[in-house]
N, C-alpha and C positions, 0 to 999 in steps of 0.2 A: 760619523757618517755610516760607517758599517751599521751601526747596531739600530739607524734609522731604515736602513734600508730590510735588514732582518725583521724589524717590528713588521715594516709596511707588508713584508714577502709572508709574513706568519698569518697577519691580518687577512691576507689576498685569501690565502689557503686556507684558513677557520670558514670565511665565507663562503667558499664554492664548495665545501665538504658542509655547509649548513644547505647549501642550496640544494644540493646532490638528494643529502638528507630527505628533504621536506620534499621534492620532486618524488624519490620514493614513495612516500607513505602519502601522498596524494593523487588517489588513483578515483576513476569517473566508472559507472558503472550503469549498464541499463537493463530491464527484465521487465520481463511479458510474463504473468502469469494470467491462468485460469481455471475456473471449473465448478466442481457442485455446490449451492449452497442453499443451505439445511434452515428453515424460518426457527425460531425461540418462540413459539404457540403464536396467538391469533394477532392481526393488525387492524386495532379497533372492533373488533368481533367480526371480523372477516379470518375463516380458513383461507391460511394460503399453502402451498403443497412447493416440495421442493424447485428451485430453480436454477439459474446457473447466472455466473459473471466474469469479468476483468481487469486488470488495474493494466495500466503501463507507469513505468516507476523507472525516475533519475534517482542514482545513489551515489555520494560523495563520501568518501574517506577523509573523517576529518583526523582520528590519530587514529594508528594501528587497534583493529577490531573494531572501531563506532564507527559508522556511517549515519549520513544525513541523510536522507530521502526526502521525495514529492513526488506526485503524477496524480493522476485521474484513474479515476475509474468506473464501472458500470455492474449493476446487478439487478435482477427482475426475479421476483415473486410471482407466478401466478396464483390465479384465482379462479372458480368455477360459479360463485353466485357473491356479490360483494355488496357495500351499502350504496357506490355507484352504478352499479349495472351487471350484467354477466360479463362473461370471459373478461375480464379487467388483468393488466400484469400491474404489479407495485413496485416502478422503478426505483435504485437509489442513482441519482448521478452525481461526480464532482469532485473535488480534491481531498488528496492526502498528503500530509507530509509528517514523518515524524526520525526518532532516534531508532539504529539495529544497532544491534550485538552482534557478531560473529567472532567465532573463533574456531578452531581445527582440535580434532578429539586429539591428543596427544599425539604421537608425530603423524601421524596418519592424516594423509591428503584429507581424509571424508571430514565434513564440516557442520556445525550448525546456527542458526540464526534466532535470535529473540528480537520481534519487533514493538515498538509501541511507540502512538501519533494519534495524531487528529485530522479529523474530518473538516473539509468545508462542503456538507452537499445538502442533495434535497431530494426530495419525494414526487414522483410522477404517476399518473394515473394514467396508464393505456390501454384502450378498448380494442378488439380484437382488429381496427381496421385499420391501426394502427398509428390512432391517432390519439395525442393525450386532450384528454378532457378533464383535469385537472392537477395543477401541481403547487406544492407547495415552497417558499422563497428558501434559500439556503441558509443552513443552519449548522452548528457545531455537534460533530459529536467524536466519537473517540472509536480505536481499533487494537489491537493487541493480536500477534502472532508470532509462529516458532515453527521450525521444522529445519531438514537437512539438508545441508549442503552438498550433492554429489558432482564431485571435478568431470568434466569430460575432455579436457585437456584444453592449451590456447587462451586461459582464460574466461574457458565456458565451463559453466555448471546447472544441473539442474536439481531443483530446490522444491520436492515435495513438502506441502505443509498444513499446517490450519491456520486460520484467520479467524476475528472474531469481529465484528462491528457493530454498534450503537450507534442509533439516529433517532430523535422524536423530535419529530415536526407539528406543526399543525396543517390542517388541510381543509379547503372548505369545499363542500362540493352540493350544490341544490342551496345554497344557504343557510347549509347547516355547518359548524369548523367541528372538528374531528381532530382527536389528537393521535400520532400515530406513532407505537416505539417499532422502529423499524432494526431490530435485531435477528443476528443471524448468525449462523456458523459456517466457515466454509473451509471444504475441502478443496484445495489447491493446486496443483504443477507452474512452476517457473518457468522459463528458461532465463540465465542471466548470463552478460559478458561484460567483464572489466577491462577497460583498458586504461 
């Protein structure tokens, strides 16, 4: 009888030190980032000149260091003379989700990230009035980023970085379809909190 009630008491205690565990290392996280981003040459023989964008972004800790992510985001190119019209911006809108890396430079709070995911988004055409006049359906493409992680205590950090994103869509506009690799570089600021 003892050594049933010992099993059962060891048993009790393995699992709430499994639970305790996994409670731990499953932590929810969310970030705002934004800012400049840099075009990779022409979109379909359109200059486009630098613009600026944003993600918001859930992060889930699936084992110490990897995070899951997903969110939305938004990014606009402008343009000054295009094959739709003048002042045109070349929006990307739509989702992301993929796998981070983090870890902390040796014992030192300061930290860094490797990102890489994919895209579910798409290409919009907006004319200076603010209205889109053409867009293309949403499509797959791929993103990859890195930068550092700096603590500001509580669970907040902010997370200078670069970003990198692919998209080629197609796009019709006048009846003519147009293929468009909407690539870019972006310079970033986060802000994130875990809890």
């Amino acid at each position: 009888m003892k050594l049933k009630r010992f099993t059962l008491g060891a048993i009790i205690c393995l699992l709430s030190i499994s639970v305790y565990a996994q409670e731990e290392q499953t932590k929810f996280g969310f970030e705002l980032n934004g800012g400049l981003s840099l075009p990779n040459g022409k979109l379909s023989g359109t200059t486009v000149y630098p613009g600026a964008g944003f993600e918001a972004v859930i992060l889930y800790r699936v084992i110490s260091d990897f995070n899951i992510y997903g969110g939305w985001g938004w990014n606009s190119l402008p343009s000054v003379s295009s094959f739709a019209g003048d002042d045109i911006s070349f929006e990307e809108t739509g989702y992301v989700f993929g796998l981070e890396y983090s870890h902390q430079f040796g014992n030192s709070s300061l930290g860094y990230f490797i990102r890489g995911g994919a895209l579910i988004n798409q290409i919009g055409l907006e004319n200076a009035s603010g209205d889109i006049i053409a867009d293309s359906r949403h499509g797959l493409g791929w993103q990859v980023a890195a930068g550092i992680a700096l603590p500001l205590g509580s669970n907040w950090s902010l997370n200078p970085g670069l970003k990198f994103n692919s998209l080629n869509r197609d796009i019709e506009t006048e009846g003519v379809s147009r293929q468009i690799s909407y690539d870019y570089m972006s310079v970033r600021v986060g802000i994130v909190k875990m809890f």
